[in-house]
C-alpha positions as CSV (number, residue, x, y, z in Angstrom):
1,X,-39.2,-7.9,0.5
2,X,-41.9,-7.7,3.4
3,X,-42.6,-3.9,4.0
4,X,-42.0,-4.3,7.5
5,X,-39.0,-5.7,6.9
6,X,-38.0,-2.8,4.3
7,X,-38.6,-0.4,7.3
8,X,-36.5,-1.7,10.1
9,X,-33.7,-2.1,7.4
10,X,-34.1,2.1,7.0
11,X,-34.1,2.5,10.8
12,X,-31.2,0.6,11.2
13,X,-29.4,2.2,8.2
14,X,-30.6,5.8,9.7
15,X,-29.1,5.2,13.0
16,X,-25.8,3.3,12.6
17,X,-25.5,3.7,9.0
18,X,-24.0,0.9,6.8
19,X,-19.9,0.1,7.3
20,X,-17.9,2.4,5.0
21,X,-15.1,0.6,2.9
22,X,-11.8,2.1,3.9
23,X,-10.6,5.0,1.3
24,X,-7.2,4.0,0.2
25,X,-4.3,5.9,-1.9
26,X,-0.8,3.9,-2.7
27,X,1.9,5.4,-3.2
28,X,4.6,2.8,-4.6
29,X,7.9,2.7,-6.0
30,X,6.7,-0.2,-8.4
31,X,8.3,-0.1,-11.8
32,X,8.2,-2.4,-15.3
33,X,9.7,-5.8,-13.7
34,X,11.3,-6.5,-17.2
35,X,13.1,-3.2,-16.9
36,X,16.9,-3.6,-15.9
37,X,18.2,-2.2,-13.3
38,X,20.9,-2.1,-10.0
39,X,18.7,-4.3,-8.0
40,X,19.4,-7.1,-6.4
41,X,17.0,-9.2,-8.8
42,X,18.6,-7.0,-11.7
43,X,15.5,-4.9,-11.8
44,X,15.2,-1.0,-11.5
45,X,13.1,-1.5,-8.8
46,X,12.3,-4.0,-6.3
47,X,9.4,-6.5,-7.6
48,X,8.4,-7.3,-4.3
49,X,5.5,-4.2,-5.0
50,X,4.3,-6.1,-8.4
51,X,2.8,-9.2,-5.9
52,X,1.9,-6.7,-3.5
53,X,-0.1,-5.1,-5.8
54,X,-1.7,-8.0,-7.5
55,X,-3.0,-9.3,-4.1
56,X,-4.7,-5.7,-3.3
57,X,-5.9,-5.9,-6.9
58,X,-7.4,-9.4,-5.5
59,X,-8.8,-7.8,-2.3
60,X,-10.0,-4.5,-3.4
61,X,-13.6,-5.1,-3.0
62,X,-12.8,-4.5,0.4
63,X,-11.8,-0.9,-0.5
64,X,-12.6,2.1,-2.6
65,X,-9.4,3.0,-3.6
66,X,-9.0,6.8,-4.7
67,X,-5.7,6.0,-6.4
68,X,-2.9,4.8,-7.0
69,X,0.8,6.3,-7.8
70,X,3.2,4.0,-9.4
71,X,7.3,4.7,-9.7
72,X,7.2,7.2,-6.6
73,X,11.0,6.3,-6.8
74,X,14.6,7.9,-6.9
75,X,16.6,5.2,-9.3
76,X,18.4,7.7,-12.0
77,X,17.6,4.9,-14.5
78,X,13.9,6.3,-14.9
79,X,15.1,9.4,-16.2
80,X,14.5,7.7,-19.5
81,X,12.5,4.2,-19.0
82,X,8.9,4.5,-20.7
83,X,5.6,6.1,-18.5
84,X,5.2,4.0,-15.7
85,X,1.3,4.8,-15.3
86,X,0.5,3.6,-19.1
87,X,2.7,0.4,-18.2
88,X,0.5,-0.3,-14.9
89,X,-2.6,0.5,-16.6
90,X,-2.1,-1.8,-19.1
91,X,-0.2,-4.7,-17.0
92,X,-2.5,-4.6,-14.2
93,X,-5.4,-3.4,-16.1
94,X,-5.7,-6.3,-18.6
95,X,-5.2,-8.7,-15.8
96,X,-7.9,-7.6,-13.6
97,X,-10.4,-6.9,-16.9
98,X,-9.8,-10.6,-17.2
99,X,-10.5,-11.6,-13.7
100,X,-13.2,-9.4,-13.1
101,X,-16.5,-11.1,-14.6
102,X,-15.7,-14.1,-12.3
103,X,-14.8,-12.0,-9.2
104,X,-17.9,-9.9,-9.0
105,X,-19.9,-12.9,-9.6
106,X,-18.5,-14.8,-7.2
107,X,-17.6,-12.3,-4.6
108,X,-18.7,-9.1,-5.3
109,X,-18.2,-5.2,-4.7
110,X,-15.0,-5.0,-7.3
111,X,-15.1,-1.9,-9.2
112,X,-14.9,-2.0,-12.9
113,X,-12.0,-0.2,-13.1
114,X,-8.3,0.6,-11.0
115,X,-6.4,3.4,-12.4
116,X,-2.9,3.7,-12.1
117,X,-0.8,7.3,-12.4
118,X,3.0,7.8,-12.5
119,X,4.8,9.8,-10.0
120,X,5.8,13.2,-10.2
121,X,9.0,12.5,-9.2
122,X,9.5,9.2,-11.1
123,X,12.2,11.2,-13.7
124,X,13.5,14.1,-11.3
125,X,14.8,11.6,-8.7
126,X,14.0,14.6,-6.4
127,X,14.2,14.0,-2.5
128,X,12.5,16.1,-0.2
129,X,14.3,19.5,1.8
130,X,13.3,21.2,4.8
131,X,14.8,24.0,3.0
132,X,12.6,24.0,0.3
133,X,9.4,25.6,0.1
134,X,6.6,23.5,-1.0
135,X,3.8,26.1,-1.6
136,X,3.5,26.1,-5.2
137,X,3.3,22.1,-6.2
138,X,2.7,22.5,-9.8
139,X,5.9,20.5,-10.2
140,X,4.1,17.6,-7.9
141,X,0.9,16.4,-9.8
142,X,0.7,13.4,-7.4
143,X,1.1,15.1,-4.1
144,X,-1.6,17.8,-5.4
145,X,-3.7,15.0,-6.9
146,X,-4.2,13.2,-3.4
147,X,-5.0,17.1,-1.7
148,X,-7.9,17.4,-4.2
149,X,-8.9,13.8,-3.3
150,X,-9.2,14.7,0.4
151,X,-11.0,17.8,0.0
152,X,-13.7,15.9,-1.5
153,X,-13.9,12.9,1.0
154,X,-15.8,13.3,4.6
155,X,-13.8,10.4,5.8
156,X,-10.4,9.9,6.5
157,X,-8.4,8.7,3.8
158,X,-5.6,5.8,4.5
159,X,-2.4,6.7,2.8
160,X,-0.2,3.1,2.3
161,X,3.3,3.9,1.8
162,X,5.4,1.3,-0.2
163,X,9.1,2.9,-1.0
164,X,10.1,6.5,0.6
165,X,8.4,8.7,1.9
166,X,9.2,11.7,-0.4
167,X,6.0,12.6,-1.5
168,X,3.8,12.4,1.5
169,X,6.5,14.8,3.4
170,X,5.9,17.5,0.6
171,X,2.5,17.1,1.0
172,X,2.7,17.2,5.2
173,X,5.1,20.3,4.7
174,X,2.7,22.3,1.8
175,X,-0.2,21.9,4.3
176,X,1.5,23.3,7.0
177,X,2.9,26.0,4.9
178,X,0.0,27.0,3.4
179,X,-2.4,26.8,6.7
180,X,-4.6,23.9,5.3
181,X,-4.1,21.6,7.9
182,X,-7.2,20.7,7.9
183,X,-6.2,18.6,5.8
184,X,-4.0,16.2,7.2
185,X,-6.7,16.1,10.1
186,X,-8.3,13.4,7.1
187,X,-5.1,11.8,6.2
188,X,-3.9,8.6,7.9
189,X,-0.7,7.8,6.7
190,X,0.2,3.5,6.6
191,X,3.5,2.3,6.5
192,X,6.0,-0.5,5.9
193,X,8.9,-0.8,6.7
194,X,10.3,2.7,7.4
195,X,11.6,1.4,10.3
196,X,12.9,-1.8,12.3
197,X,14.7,-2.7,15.4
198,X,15.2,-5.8,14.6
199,X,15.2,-5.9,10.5
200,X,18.1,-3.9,8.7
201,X,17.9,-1.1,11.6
202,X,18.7,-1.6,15.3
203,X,17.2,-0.6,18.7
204,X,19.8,2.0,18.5
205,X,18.8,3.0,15.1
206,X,15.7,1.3,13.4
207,X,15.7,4.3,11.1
208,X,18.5,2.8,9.3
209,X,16.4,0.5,7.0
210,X,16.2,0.7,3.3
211,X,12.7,2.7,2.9
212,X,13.6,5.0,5.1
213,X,17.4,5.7,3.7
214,X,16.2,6.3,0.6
215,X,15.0,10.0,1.5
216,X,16.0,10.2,4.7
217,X,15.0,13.4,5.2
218,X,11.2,12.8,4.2
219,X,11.2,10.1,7.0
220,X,12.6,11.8,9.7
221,X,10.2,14.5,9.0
222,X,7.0,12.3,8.8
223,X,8.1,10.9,11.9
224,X,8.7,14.4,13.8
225,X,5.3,15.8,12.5
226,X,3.9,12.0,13.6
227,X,5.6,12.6,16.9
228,X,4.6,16.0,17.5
229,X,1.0,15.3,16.8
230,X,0.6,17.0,13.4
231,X,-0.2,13.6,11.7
232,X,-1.1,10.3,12.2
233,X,1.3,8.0,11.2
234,X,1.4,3.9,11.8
235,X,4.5,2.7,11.4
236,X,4.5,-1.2,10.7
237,X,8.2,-2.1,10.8
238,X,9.2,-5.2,9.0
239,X,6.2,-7.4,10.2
240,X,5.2,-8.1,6.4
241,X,8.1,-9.2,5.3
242,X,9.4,-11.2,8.2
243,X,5.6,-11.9,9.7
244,X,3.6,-12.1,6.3
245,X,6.1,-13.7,3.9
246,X,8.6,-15.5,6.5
247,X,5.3,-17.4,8.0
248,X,4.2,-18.2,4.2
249,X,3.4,-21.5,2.5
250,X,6.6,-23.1,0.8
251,X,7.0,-24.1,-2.5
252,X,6.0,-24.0,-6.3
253,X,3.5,-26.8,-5.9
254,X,1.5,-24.7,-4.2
255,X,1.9,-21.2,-5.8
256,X,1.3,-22.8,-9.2
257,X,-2.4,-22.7,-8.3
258,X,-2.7,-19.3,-8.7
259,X,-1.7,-19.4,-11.9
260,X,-4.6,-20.3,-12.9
261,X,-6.2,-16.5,-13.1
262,X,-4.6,-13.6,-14.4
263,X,-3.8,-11.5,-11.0
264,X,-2.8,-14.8,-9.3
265,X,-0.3,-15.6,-12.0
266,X,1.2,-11.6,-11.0
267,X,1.1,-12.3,-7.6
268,X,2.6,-16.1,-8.4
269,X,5.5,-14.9,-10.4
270,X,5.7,-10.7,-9.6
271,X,8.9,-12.0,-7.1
272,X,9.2,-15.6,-6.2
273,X,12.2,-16.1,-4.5
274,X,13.0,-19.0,-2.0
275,X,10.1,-20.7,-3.3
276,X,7.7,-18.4,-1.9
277,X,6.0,-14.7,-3.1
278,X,7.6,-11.7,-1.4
279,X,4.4,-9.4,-1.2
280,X,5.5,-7.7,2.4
281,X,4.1,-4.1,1.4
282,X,0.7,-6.2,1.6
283,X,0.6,-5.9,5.1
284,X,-0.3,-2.0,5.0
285,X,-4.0,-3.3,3.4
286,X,-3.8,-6.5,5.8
287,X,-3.1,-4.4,8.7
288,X,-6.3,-1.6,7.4
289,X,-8.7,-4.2,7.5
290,X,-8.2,-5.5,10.7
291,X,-9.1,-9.3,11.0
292,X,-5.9,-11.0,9.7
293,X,-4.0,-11.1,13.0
294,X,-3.0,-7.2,13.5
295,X,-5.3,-4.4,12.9
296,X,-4.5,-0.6,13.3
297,X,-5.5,-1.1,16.9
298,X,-2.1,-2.6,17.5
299,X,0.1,0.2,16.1
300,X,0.8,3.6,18.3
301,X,-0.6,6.5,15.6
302,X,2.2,8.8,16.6
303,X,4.9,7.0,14.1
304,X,6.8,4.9,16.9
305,X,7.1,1.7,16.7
306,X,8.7,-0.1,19.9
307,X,10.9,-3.4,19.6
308,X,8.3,-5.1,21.6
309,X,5.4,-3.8,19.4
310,X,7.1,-4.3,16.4
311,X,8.0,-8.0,17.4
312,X,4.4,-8.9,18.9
313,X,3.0,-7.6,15.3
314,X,5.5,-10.0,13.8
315,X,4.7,-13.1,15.2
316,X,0.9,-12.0,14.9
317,X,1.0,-11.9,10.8
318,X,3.1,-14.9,11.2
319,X,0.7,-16.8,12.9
320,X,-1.8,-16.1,10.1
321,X,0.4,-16.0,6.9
322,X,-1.2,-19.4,5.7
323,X,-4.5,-17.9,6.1
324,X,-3.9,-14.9,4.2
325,X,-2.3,-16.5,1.6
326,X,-5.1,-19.2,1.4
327,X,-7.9,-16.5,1.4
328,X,-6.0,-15.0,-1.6
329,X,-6.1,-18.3,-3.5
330,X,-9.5,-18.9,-3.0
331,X,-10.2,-15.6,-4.8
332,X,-8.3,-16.7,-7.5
333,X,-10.2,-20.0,-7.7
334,X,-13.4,-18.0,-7.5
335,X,-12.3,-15.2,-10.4
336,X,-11.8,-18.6,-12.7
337,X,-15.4,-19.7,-12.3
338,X,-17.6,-19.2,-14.8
């Protein structure tokens, strides 16, 4: 490379620096899909996550993701199913070992490796309580595990919440207990579905939704802490599932080509129902990076989420399901060439 070139590369770098990949932590309530359970699919827990997961997997070069906590639940049946993090590690670990070679040929910036951990409260079941105190957490690995994180990060790291909120309220509430709210000033906190006023929930009450029943105390403090400034909190409403996966491609035909990798056949089959792939937590990561029809830009920070916000982001990921789901494909296509 010309030196003159080499030195105007340096002055740019120097004075607007180079774009910095989003941090990301998940917390999920995915479990085992084989694992039998109350659901309405006859699984412990929803497998909507498993696709979700498997087209982040697919777009995480776009990311450097800081972690990722599996079975952040509160089904009674995982008092006794096997670790959940040794399951994910392996399940999603094999598949994206396999896809890898061709994906960092083909695209590039996918890290070798994506380590999953299981919940702290994946056997307990616990819910959160404004009566509780929260100082000591040695009880909550995963909620102390994501503290450490930030106090090692300069930037802000993007928290996307895929089940209840349980564990990011005893985080929000040890901070504040413990006068380190400093570090929630480096937390941004991504949600889906915790509230809706036109999906499950009401105008009257878009709290009553599923994620947000589940611990309904965690969420209605997140959203008072949102409210009051304390955190920053994007509340997405139902816009993935009724924007990403309503406005999706229809039928096996077309989801069979993505069987041809190892992620896409996760993503294919994780929960295919009426013949199309419910991934609708996807739209947390969709919504971080900004250029697939609603960015963060579009959501108030404070954890509200209007009817005519929530509606406008809607028909915005509707618009551009097919693209989304066509940009996924081709990076299963590309992880499959030699």
């Amino acid at each position: 490379m010309p030196k003159k070139l080499l030195i105007i590369l340096f002055i740019l770098s120097t004075q607007v620096g180079f774009a910095q990949k989003p941090l990301v932590w998940i917390y999920t309530d995915m479990s085992d899909g084989t694992l039998k359970g109350p659901t309405h699919m006859g699984t412990v827990n929803d497998p909507d996550d498993i696709s979700a997961m498997a087209g982040y997997l697919l777009m995480c070069n776009e990311f450097k993701t800081l972690g990722i906590i599996v079975s952040s639940t509160h089904r009674k049946e995982h008092v006794s199913t096997p670790h959940q993090g040794e399951w994910a590690n392996n399940f999603f670990g094999k598949a994206y070992a396999d896809d890898l070679p061709g994906l960092n040929k083909n695209i590039g910036g996918y890290p070798e490796k994506i380590k999953f951990t299981q919940s702290c409260i994946k056997e307990s079941a616990e819910r959160f309580s404004m009566e509780n105190n929260y100082t000591d957490l040695s009880k909550y690995s995963t909620v102390k595990a994501l503290i450490d994180a930030t106090k090692k990060q300069k930037d802000t790291i993007n928290v996307l919440c895929w089940g209840s909120l349980t564990e990011p309220a005893i985080l929000v509430k040890h901070c504040i207990e413990t006068g380190e709210t400093e570090i929630l000033k480096k937390l941004r906190f991504i949600a889906h579905w915790t509230n809706s006023s036109w999906h499950q929930g009401s105008i009257e009450h878009p709290e009553n939704v599923a994620n947000c029943r589940e611990d309904a105390n965690a969420c209605g403090y997140m959203k008072e802490q949102a409210f009051a400034g304390k955190i920053v909190y994007h509340e997405l409403g139902a816009i993935g599932q009724h924007g990403i996966v309503s406005g999706c491609q229809i039928g096996s035909e077309y989801y069979n080509q993505f069987k041809t990798s190892a992620l896409g056949k996760i993503y294919a089959e994780g929960k295919f129902v009426y013949n199309g792939v419910d991934d609708s937590d996807g739209a947390t990561y969709w919504t971080l990076l900004g250029k697939w029809g609603v960015s963060l830009k579009d959501v108030p920070s404070n954890g509200t989420n209007s009817p005519e916000i929530e509606k406008a982001n809607e028909d915005k990921f509707f618009a551009k399901s097919k693209a989304i789901h066509n940009e996924l494909l081709r990076r299963v296509k590309l992880a499959t060439v030699n």
